[in-house]
ROFI-739994 format. One line per 4 residues: number of its first residue (from 1); their letters; for each residue y, x, z of N, C-alpha, C, O. Coordinates in steps of 0.1 Angstrom, whole numbers, plus 5000, padded with zeros to 4 digits. Each point is the difference from the previous one (the first is absolute). Layout:
! ROFI-739994
NUM> A> Y X Z Y X Z Y X Z Y X Z ~ ...
//
This chain:
! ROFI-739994
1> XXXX> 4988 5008 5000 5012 4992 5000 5012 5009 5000 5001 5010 5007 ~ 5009 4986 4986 5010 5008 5000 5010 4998 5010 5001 4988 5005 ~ 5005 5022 4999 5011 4998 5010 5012 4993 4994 5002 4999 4987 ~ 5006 4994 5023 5012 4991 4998 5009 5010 4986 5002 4996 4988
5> XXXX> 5002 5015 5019 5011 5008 4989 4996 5001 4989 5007 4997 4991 ~ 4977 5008 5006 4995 5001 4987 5000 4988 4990 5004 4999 4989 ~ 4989 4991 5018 5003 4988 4993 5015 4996 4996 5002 4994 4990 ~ 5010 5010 5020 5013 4998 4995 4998 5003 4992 5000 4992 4990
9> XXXX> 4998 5022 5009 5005 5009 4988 4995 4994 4987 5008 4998 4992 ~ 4983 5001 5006 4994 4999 4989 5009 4982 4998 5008 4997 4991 ~ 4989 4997 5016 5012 4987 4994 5013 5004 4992 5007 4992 4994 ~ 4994 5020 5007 5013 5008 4997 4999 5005 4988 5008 4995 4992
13> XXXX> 4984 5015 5002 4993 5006 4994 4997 4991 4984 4996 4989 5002 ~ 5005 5013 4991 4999 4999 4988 4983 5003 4994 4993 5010 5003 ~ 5002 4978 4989 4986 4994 5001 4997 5018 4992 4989 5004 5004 ~ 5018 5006 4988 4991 5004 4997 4998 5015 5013 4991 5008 5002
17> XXXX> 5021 4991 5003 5000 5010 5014 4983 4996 5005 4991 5008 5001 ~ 5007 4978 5000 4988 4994 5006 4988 5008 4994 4992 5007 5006 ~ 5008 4991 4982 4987 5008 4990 5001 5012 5001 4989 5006 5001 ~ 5023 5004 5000 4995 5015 5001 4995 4999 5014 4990 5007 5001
21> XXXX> 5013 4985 5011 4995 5010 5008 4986 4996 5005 4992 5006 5007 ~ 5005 4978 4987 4989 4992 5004 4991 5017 4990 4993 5009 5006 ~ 5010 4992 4978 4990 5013 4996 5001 5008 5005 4989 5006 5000 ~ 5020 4999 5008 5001 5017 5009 4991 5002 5010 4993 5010 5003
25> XXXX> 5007 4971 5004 4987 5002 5010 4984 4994 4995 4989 5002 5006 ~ 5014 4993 4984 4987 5002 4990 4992 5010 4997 4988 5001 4996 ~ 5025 5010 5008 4990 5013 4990 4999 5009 5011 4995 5012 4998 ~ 5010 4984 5014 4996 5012 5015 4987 5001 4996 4998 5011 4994
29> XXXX> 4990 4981 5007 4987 5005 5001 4996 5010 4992 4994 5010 5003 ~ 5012 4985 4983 4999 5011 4988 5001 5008 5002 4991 5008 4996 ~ 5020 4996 5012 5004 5017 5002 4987 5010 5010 5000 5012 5001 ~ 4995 4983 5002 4993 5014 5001 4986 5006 4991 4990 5006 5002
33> XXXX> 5016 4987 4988 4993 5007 4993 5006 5001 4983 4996 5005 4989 ~ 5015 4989 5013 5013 4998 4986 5010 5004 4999 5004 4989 5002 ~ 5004 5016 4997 5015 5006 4995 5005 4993 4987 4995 4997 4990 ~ 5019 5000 5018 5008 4995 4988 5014 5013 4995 5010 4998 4993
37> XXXX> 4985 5018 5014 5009 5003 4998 4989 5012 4988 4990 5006 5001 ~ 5016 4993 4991 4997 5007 4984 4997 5018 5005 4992 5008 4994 ~ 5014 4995 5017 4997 5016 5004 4989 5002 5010 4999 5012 5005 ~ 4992 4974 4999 4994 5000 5009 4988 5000 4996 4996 4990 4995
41> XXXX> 4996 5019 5005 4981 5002 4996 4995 5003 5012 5004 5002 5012 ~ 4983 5000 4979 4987 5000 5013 5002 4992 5009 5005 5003 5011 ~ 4992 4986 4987 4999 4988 5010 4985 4995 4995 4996 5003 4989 ~ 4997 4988 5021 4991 4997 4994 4997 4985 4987 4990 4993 4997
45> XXXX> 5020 5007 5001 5003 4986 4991 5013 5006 4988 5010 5007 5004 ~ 4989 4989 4982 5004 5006 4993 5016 4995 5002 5002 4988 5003 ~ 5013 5021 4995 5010 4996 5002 5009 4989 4993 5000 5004 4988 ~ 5005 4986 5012 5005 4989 4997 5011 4999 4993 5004 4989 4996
49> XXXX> 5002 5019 5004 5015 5002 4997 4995 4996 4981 4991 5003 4993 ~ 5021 4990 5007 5000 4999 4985 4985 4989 4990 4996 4997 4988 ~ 4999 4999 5028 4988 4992 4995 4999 4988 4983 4993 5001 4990 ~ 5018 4989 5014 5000 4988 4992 4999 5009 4987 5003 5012 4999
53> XXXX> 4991 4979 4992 4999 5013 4983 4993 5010 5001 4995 5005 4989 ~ 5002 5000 5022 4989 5007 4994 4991 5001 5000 4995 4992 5008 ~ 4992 5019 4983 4988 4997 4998 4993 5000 5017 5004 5006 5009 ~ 4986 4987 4990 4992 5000 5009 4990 5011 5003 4995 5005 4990
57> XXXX> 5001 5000 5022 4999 5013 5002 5006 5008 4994 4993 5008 4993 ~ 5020 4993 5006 5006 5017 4993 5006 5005 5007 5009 5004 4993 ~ 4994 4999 5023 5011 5009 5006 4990 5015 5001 4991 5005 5007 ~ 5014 4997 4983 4999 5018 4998 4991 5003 5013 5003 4996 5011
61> XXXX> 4986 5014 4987 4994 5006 5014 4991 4992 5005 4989 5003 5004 ~ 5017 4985 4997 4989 4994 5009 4988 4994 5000 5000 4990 4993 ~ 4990 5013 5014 4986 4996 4996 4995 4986 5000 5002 4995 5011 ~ 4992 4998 4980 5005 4986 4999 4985 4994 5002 4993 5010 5001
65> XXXX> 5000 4980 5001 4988 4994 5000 4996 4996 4989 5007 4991 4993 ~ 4982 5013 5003 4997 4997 4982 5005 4984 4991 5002 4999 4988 ~ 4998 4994 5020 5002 4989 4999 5016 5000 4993 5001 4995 4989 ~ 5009 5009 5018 5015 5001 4995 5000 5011 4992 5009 5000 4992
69> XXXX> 4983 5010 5008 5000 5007 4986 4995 4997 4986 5002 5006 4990 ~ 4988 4982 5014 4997 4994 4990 5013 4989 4994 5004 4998 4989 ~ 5001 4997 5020 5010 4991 4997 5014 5008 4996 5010 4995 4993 ~ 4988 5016 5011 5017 5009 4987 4992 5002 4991 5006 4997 4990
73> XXXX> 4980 5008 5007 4995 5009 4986 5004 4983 4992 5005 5001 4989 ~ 4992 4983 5020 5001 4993 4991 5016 4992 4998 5003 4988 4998 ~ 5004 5022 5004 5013 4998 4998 5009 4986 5008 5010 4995 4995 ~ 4984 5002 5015 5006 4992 5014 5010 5004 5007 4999 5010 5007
77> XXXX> 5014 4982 4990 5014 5006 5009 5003 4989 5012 4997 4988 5001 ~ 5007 5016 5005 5006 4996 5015 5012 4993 4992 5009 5006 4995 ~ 4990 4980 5005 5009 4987 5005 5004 4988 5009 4992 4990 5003 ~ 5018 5011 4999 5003 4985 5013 4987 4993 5001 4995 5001 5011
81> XXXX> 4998 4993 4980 4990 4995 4999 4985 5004 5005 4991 4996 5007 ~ 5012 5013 4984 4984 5014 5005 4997 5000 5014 4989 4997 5006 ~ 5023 5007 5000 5003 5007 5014 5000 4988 5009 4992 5001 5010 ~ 5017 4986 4988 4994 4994 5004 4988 4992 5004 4999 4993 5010
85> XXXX> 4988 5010 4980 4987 4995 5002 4991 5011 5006 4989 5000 5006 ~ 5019 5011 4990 4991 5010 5009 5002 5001 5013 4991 5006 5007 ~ 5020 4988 4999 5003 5002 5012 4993 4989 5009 4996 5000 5012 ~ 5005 4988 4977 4987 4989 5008 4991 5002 5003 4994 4993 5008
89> XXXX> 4999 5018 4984 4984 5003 5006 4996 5013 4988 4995 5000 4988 ~ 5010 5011 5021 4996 5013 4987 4984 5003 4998 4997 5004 4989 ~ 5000 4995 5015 4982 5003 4997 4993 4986 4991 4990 5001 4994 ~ 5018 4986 5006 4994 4991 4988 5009 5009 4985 4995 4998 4989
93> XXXX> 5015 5009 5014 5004 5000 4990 4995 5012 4993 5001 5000 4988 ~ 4994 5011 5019 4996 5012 4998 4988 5002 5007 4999 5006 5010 ~ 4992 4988 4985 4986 5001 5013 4998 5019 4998 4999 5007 4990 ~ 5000 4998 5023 4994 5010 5001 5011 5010 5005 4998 5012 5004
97> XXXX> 5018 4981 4995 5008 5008 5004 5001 5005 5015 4996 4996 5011 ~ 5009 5014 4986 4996 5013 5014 5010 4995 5011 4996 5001 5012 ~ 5018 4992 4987 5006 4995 5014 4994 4990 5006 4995 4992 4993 ~ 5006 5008 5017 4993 4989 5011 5010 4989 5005 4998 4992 5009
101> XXXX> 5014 5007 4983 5006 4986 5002 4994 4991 4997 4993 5000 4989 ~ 5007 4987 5021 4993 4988 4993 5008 4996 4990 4996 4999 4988 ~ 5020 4998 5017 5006 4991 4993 5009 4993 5007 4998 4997 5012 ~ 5013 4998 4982 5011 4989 5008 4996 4985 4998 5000 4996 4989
105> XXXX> 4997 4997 5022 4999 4989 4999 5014 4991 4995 4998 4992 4991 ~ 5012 5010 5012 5013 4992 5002 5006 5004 4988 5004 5012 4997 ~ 4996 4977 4994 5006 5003 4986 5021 5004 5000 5006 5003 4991 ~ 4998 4994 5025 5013 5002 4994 5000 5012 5005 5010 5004 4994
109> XXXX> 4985 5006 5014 4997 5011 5005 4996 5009 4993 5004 5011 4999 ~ 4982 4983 4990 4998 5010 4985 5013 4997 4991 5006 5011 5002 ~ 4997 4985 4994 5016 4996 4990 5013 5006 5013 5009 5006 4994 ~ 4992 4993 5014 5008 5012 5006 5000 5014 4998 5008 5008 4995
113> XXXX> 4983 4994 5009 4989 5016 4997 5001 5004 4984 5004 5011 4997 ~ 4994 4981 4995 5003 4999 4988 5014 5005 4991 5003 5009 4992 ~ 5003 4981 5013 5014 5000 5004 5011 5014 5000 5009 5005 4994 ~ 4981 4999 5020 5005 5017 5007 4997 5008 4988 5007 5004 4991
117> XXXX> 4977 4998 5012 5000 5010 4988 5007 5001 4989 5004 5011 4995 ~ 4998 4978 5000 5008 5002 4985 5016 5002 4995 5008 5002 4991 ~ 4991 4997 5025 5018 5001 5000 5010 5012 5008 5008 4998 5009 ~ 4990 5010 4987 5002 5016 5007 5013 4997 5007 5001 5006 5011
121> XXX> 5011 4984 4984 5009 4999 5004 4999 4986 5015 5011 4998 5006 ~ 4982 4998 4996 4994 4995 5009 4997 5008 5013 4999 4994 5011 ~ 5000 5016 4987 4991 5009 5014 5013 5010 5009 4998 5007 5010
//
């Protein structure tokens, strides 16, 4: 439950203030294993930065689960759309993929998340 001021605030706040920060805390869990910042490697999850558009499995270096290597060799890019359904349940969408997220149940929470990622100016 949110506290009295927070809830002010956000009465205050402009609906899309609402969406970055509902994605900002969408993607805490992410982070320990994701970077949104383009100079950050070796993490165990490949880096994010720059995701929307592009190919699926391609962040340079990083070792991918055959599954998403099969899905760049077959030319699959990351869109609002994509990202959205994989975020609903990534292993129907990629059976065999190597992260252990289940998945977001709460569709305005994936379309927040969604949201974040795609909007660098957002964060």
């Amino acid at each position: 439950m949110k506290s009295l001021g927070v809830l002010l605030l956000s009465l205050l706040l402009p609906a899309s203030a609402h969406a970055a920060e509902d994605g900002a805390l969408a993607f805490t869990p992410c982070r320990a294993c994701h970077s949104l910042d383009p100079a950050e490697r070796n993490l165990p999850g490949p880096n994010l930065s720059g995701l929307i558009g592009r190919a699926v499995g391609s962040d340079a270096g990083f070792d991918y689960s055959p599954v998403l290597r099969k899905a760049r060799d077959e030319g699959l890019r990351w869109d609002a759309k994509r990202l959205e359904s994989f975020l609903a349940d990534p292993a129907a969408m990629f059976p065999g993929l190597w992260m252990s997220m289940r998945g977001i149940e709460n569709a305005a929470e994936r379309q927040a998340l969604v949201k974040f990622l795609a909007d660098p100016a957002s964060r």
